[in-house]
Each structure stands twice: as C-alpha cells, then as structure tokens.
N, C-alpha and C positions, 0 to 999 in steps of 0.2 A: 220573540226571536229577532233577531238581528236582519233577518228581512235580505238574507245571500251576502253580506256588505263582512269581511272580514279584515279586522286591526289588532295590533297588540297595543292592551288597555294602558294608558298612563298610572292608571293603581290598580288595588283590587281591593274588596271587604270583603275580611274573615269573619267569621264566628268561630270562637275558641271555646269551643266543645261538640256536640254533635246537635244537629238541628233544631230539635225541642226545647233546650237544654237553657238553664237560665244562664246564658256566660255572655262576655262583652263581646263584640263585635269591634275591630282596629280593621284600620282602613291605611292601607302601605303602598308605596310606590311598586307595580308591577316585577319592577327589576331585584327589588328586593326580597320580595316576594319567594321569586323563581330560586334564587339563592338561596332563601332562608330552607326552604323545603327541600334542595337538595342535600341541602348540609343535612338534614335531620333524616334522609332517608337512605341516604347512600355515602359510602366510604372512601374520601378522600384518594385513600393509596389504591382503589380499582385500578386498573389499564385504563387509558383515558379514552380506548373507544369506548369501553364499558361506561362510564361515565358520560361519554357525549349522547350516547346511545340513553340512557337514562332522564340526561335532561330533555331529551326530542318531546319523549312521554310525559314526563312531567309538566311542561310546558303544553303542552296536545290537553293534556288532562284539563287541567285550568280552566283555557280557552275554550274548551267543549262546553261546562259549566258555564261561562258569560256570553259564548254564542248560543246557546240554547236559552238562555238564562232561567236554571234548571230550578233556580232558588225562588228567585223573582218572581218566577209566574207564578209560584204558590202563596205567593205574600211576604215571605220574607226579606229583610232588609240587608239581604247581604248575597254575596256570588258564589261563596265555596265555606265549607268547614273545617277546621283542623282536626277533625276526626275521621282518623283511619278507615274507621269499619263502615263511611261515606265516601270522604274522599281523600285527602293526604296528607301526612304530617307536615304542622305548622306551628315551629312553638317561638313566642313572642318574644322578643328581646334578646334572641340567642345570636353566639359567635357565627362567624361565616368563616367556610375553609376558603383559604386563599387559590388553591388552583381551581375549587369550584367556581369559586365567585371570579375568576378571569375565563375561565369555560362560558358560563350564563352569560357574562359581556357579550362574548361572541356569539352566542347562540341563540337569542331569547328572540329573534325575530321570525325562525323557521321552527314550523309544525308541521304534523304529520298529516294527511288524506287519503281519503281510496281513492283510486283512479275515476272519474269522473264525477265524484265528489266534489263541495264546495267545500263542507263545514267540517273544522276541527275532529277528527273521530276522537271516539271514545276509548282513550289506550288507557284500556285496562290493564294493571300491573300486580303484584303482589311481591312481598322478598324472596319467594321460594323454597326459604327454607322453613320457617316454621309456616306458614301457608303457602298454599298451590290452587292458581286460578287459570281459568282460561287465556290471558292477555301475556304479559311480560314476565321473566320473572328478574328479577335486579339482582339474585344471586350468578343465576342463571347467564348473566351478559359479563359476568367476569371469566367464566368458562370458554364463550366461546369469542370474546376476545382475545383471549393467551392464545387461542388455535386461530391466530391472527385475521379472524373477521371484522369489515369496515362495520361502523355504526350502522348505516342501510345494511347490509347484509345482517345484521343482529335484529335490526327492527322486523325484516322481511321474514328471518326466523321463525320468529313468535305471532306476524299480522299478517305472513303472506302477502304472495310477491306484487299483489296488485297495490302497492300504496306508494305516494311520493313523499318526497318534504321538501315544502315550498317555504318561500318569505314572504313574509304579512309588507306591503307595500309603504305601511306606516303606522307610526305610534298618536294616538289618540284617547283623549275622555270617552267614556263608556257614554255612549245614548242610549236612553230605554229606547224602547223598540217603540211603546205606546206611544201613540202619535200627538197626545199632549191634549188634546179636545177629540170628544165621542164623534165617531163616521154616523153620518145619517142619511136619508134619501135625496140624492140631492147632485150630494159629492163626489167630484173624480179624483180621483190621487194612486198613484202609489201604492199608500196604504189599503187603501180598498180593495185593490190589487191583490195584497196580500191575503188578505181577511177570505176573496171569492177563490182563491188554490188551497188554504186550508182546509175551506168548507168543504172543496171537491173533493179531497182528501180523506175528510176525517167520514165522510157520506160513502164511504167504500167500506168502512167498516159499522157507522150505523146506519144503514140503509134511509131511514125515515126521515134521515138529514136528505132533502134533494139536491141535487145536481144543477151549477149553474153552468150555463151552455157557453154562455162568453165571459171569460174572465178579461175584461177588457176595464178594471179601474172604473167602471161607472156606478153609484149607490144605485141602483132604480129600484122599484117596487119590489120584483123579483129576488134579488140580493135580500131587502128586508124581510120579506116574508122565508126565507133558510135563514137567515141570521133568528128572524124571530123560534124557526123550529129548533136549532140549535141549543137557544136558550132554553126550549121547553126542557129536550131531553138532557141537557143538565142542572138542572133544578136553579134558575135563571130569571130575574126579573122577564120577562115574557114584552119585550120594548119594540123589538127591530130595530133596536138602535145598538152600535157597536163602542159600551164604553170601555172603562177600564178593568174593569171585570169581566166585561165579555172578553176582550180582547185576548187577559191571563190566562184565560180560561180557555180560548181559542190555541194560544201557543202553548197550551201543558199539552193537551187531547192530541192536536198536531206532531209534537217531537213524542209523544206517544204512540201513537197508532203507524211513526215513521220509524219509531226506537234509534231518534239519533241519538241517544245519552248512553248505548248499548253498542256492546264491542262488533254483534252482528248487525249493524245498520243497512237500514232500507237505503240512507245516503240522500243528498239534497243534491237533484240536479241542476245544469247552469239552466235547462228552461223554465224549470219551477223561478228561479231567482230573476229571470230578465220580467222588468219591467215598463211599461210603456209612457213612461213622464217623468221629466227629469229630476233629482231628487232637490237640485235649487237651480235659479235663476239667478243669474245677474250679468254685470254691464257687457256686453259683446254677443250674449245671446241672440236669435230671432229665430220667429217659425210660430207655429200654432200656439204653443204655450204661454208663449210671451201675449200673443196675441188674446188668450183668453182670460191672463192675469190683469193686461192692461185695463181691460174693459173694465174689471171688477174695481180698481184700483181709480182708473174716470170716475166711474159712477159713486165713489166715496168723494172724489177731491169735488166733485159736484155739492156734496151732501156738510162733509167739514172744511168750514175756512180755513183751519191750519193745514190741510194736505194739498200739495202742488197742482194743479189739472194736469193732463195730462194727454198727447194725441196717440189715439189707438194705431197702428202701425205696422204690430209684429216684431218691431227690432226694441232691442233693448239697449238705449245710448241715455249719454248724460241724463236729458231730462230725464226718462223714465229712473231714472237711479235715484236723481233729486228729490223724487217723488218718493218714492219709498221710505227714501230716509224722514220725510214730513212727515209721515205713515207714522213709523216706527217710533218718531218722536212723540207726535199725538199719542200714540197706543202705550206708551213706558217702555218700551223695544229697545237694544242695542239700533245704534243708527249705524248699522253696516253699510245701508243701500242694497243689500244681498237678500232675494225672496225666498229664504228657508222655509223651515216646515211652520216654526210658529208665530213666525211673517204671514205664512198664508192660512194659517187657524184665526189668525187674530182678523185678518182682510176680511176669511169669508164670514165669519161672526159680525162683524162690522156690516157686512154688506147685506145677510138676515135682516140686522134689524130695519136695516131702511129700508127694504120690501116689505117690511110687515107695516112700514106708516106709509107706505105711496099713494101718491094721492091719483085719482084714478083721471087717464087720460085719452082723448081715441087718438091721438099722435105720437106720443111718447108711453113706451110700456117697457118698464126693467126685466129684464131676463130671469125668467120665474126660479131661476136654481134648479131647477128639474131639466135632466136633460132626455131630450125627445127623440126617438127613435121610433121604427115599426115595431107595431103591436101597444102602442102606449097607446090610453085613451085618457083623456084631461082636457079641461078647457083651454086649458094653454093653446091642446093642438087646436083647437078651432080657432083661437085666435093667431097664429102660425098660418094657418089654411087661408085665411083671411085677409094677413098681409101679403102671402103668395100668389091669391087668386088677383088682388087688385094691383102689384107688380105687372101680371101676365097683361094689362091691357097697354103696359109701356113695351113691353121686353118679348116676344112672339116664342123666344128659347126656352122661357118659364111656364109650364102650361098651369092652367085655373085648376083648383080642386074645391070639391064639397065641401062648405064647414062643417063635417058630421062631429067632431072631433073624437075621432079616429085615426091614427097614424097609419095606412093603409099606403100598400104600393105604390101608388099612385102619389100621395103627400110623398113618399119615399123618393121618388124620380120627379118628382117637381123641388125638392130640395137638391137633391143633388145637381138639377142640371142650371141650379141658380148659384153652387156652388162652382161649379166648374165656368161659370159666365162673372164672376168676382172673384176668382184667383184663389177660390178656398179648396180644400181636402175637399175630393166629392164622396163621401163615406156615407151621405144619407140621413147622419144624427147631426142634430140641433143642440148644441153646448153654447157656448155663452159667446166664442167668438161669432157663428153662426146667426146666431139670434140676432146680435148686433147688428151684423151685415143684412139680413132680412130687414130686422122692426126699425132699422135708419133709413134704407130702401124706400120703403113705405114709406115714411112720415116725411120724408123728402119731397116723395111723388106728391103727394095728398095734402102736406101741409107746409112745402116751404123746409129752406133748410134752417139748420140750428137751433132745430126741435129735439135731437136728442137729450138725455137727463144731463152730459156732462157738457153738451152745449147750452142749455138753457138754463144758468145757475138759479131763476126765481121759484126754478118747478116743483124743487122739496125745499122744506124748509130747512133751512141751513142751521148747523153746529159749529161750536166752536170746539 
C-alpha cells in the first residue's frame, strides 16, 4: 500500500482480460487510460454533468486499485483489469470521444474520499440498466442530471453526503510501496512504521497476532517476534524478518480486515498515515535525522576510499551532499546527492557489513544497529552502561550505572540526562546519533581525541 502518500500515476498496467486469464498486459500513459475507459463505458451525448460525474468514479475506481495495490500484493504484474465483472472496461487501441477526452483533460487530477478519509474509495458503479449494484449507476446520472443536479450532488446521491473531491497534488511514477531491501532488527524508518500499524491492525481481527505498544518506527526485538507470529498464521517462512512477501502479504490482510477496496470502507485515517521520519533527506535539511544518517555515512567514508568523510553535525550542507553523491557513485546509485529510500537501503547494508569485520577495540566501538531503549537486555547495554558510568567521573549531571546489561530506569535517566547535557532529544533511546555522542564521549575522556572510526582512518581496513 502506498503508505497515506496519494498521486495520479504517470501510467498504468492493464491486463486485458480478467485476472487469471492468459491475456497481455499493456502498460498506457494514465491520461489515456482515463479516456480510453470512459469512452468504452459511457455515452458521449450524456449531459455533461452526467459525464463529469462518471469520470470522478472512474478515475476514483483506478486509483483505489494502485493506492491499495489490489493486484500487486497478490503477485500480479499489473494494477487493474479490463474485465468488467472485476473492474472496468478497457479495450486497447480504441477511438477516443472528443468531448470525453477534453472532459478527462480537465479532470483526471480530482477523486473522490469520505470525509476523513485519505485514500481513493472504492466507487463502485454499474450501468444500471442491465445490472444494479450498491455504488453508481451510469444510467442513473443521466436522469438526475436533466433534473439539473451538479456532479457533487449526483456523486452524494448514490455515496452519501459525507464524501469530497479533492486534487492529487501531483502526477508521478508509481512506487511500489515495498521498500526495496527486507526490514529487520535493527532498523528505523518509516517503513517499519508502517509494517508496526498494520500489525496492530490486522491483531484486532486475529487476536494471536499481539499488539505493539509503540509504533514508533523502531525494528526491536518485539516488532520481530509479531512479525514472526504473523508469519506463522499465514503459512509464512517463520523469519521475523519483513521481506517481500511478508510485506504483500502484510498489505493484502491490512486493506482486508480495513475493506478499503469495498464501497463500505473502514477508511485510512490521517493518524494511521502520519509518520515519524522524513521520507528523504537532502541539502537544506537538519535535526536528528540528518544527524543519525550522517554518522552511518562517516563510518562508511572511514571504511571506502572512494566515499567523501564527512563531519557529523546535523545539518545537511554541501559537504554532506558531496558525500552521498561518492556514496552513490561507489554503490551504482543515480548521483542525486538526495538520501532516498534506496540511498538508505544501500548505506545501511554497506554499514552491516563493516560491523560484522570490526575489529574489536576498548576506544572505538561502531553503533551495534540495535537500538537501545528500556526493557532491552544485550551486551551492547552493558557496554553503553560502561561508557556512561566512566563519563559520570568527568560530568557529575550523568550519574554511573550497573553494567548488568539491562536497560533499566535508571540506564534510562542517565541517558537521558547525558542527552539533555549535549544538545540531544532527551527521549531516553539510544539510536545511532546517541550512541555516537556517548561511545565519542568516552573514548575522548579515556583515550585522546580522534579515536572515533571516522576519525581514525587505520582502524578498519579500508575499501576501495
């Protein structure tokens, strides 16, 4: 699913015939699309409310099918069918009516919503006259446009009066929703994001899925272990890991158990869709994010001579831009400078492997990829508790804790209150910009500066 994010597509792919069915798949510019299908389902000489009133829904229709991506999560290679008794007529190579196709011009950027709805509904239709459905009927809107109702008052007719029609802010290439490389334990993003509101979700209807308490973007342990129950009850590699199949399989059961592809939709709210990380970075940015990219992006240009070094900061200005774009060169990337999604699929895989060869140090230690919060237990935390406690004999505001490693209250308020004495979010979890400011802290106090990994180029062995 398209993750709250709503555009009208640059194209679409048909299947011409009905889903099963061995037929070609054509792949048309959106705009044509909307045309082609109007011409084929409804009649030129209508009233043109009737008509504008028809494209709203045909348009609505579509869009409901690639914002849900009704086709896709099941595996197929395509968005919509030109079969009727799915979804609507679409026959290839045909004439266009001239006043439809200057109608569609005009109108192919606004669709239809229920009122505190994000996504596309599901405007079901039929002709009326040889069948009769619950949605529209296309006969039916020539009737009550002669008895001179606006297209809104025709749509309201038939979907009730709680719906708008808005305009899609812009036209764009379809992105799959899959975020391009599997989520695993580890990982913050967005997507994660996503993945932990479904689960709450879909855990309302089968219980045995549990409930995560914070959908806060973080993979932790917890996350995996519902991802891994998830898997069970749908017959599921059993991984805790979130790939491309979980994910499909994630957003079918989701727009399922929500019936957005259903005239009576449960409806995707704007809290369900707000997310907590920006969906890219680039040059003008600053603030935590930047701050937690940059580190990961150091500790590469430490590792590959071809990526820029770079100083952690928070702001995102030329150099960090320069950098990326070395990134993206090293990695086979468009060199945007721009830290997208598979900018940052490719960073943090890059930045995996060089944790798995670090060569082990009591001054310099890379940020495990797990991020640390109460209730987590791991050696990390003891190593965490460790650079905390031996801070606390410079800094009197940071008190010592136990290395039990246990993330208990106590580790809780001695990060935080090291957070708030260097300028960080005092939230208590340990993410990578955190870590930074801690395990540099430390090996500052204890060993001299320019002990960090991106300070001490000899300390991994270098890539080209």
């Amino acid at each position: 699913m398209q993750n709250g994010e709503m555009f009208i597509p640059e194209s679409i792919t048909v299947h011409l015939g009905a889903p099963d069915s061995d037929a070609a798949n054509v792949t048309v510019s959106y705009i044509n699309y909307l045309k082609n299908v109007a011409s084929s389902e409804i009649y030129p000489t209508w009233p043109e409310n009737a008509l504008r009133a028809n494209l709203y829904v045909i348009n609505t229709f579509a869009l409901n099918r690639i914002y849900t991506e009704w086709y896709r999560s099941r595996g197929y290679p395509f968005d919509i069918t030109s079969s009727t008794q799915y979804d609507q007529a679409f026959v290839y190579g045909r004439e266009i009516f001239g006043n439809i196709s200057e109608l569609a011009e005009r109108l192919f950027p606004y669709y239809i919503r229920r009122q505190g709805s994000v996504e596309p509904m599901f405007a079901a239709f039929c002709d009326g006259s040889r069948v009769s459905c619950d949605g529209l009927s296309q006969w039916g809107t020539v009737g009550l446009a002669n008895q001179g109702k606006t297209p809104y008052e025709i749509l309201q007719y038939y979907y009730g009066e709680n719906i708008d029609i808005v305009r899609s802010p812009e036209i764009r290439g379809i992105r799959p929703s899959y975020p391009g490389a599997p989520l695993t334990l580890g990982m913050v993003s967005n997507d994660v994001q996503t993945v932990q509101v479904q689960l709450n979700r879909i855990s309302v209807n089968f219980p045995a899925i549990p409930k995560i308490a914070d959908t806060d973007g973080i993979f932790d342990a917890h996350t995996g272990e519902v991802v891994r129950v998830f898997q069970s009850v749908f017959d599921l590699p059993e991984t805790g890991i979130v790939d491309e199949a979980t994910w499909n399989r994630l957003s079918l059961i989701y727009i399922s158990v929500k019936r957005l592809a259903e005239l009576q939709s449960e409806g995707l709210s704007y809290d369900e869709i707000q997310r907590n990380f920006p969906n890219v970075l680039r040059e003008g940015d600053f603030g935590h994010a930047v701050r937690s990219f940059q580190y990961y992006l150091a500790v590469i240009g430490a590792y590959y001579e071809s990526v820029i070094p770079i100083t952690i900061d928070g702001t995102f200005g030329k150099e960090t831009a320069d950098s990326v774009r070395s990134f993206q060169q090293t990695f086979g990337l468009p060199q945007t400078g721009i830290v997208d999604r598979q900018t940052w699929n490719d960073m943090y895989a890059a930045y995996a492997g060089i944790l798995e060869s670090e060569i082990p140090s009591e001054c310099v230690k890379l940020y495990p990829n797990l991020v640390l919060r109460e209730g987590v237990s791991s050696p990390y935390v003891r190593t965490l508790q460790q650079y905390l406690t031996y801070i606390s004999q410079f800094d009197s505001k940071v008190q010592a804790v136990q290395d039990t490693g246990y993330f208990g209250p106590l580790t809780k308020a001695s990060v935080q209150a090291f957070q708030r004495e260097y300028g960080l979010t005092a939230n208590g979890t340990v993410g990578a910009a955190t870590w930074d400011a801690i395990s540099g802290t430390y090996s500052e106090l204890r060993c001299g500066s320019g002990k960090r990994p991106y300070q001490a180029p000899g300390y991994i062995i270098r890539a080209t």
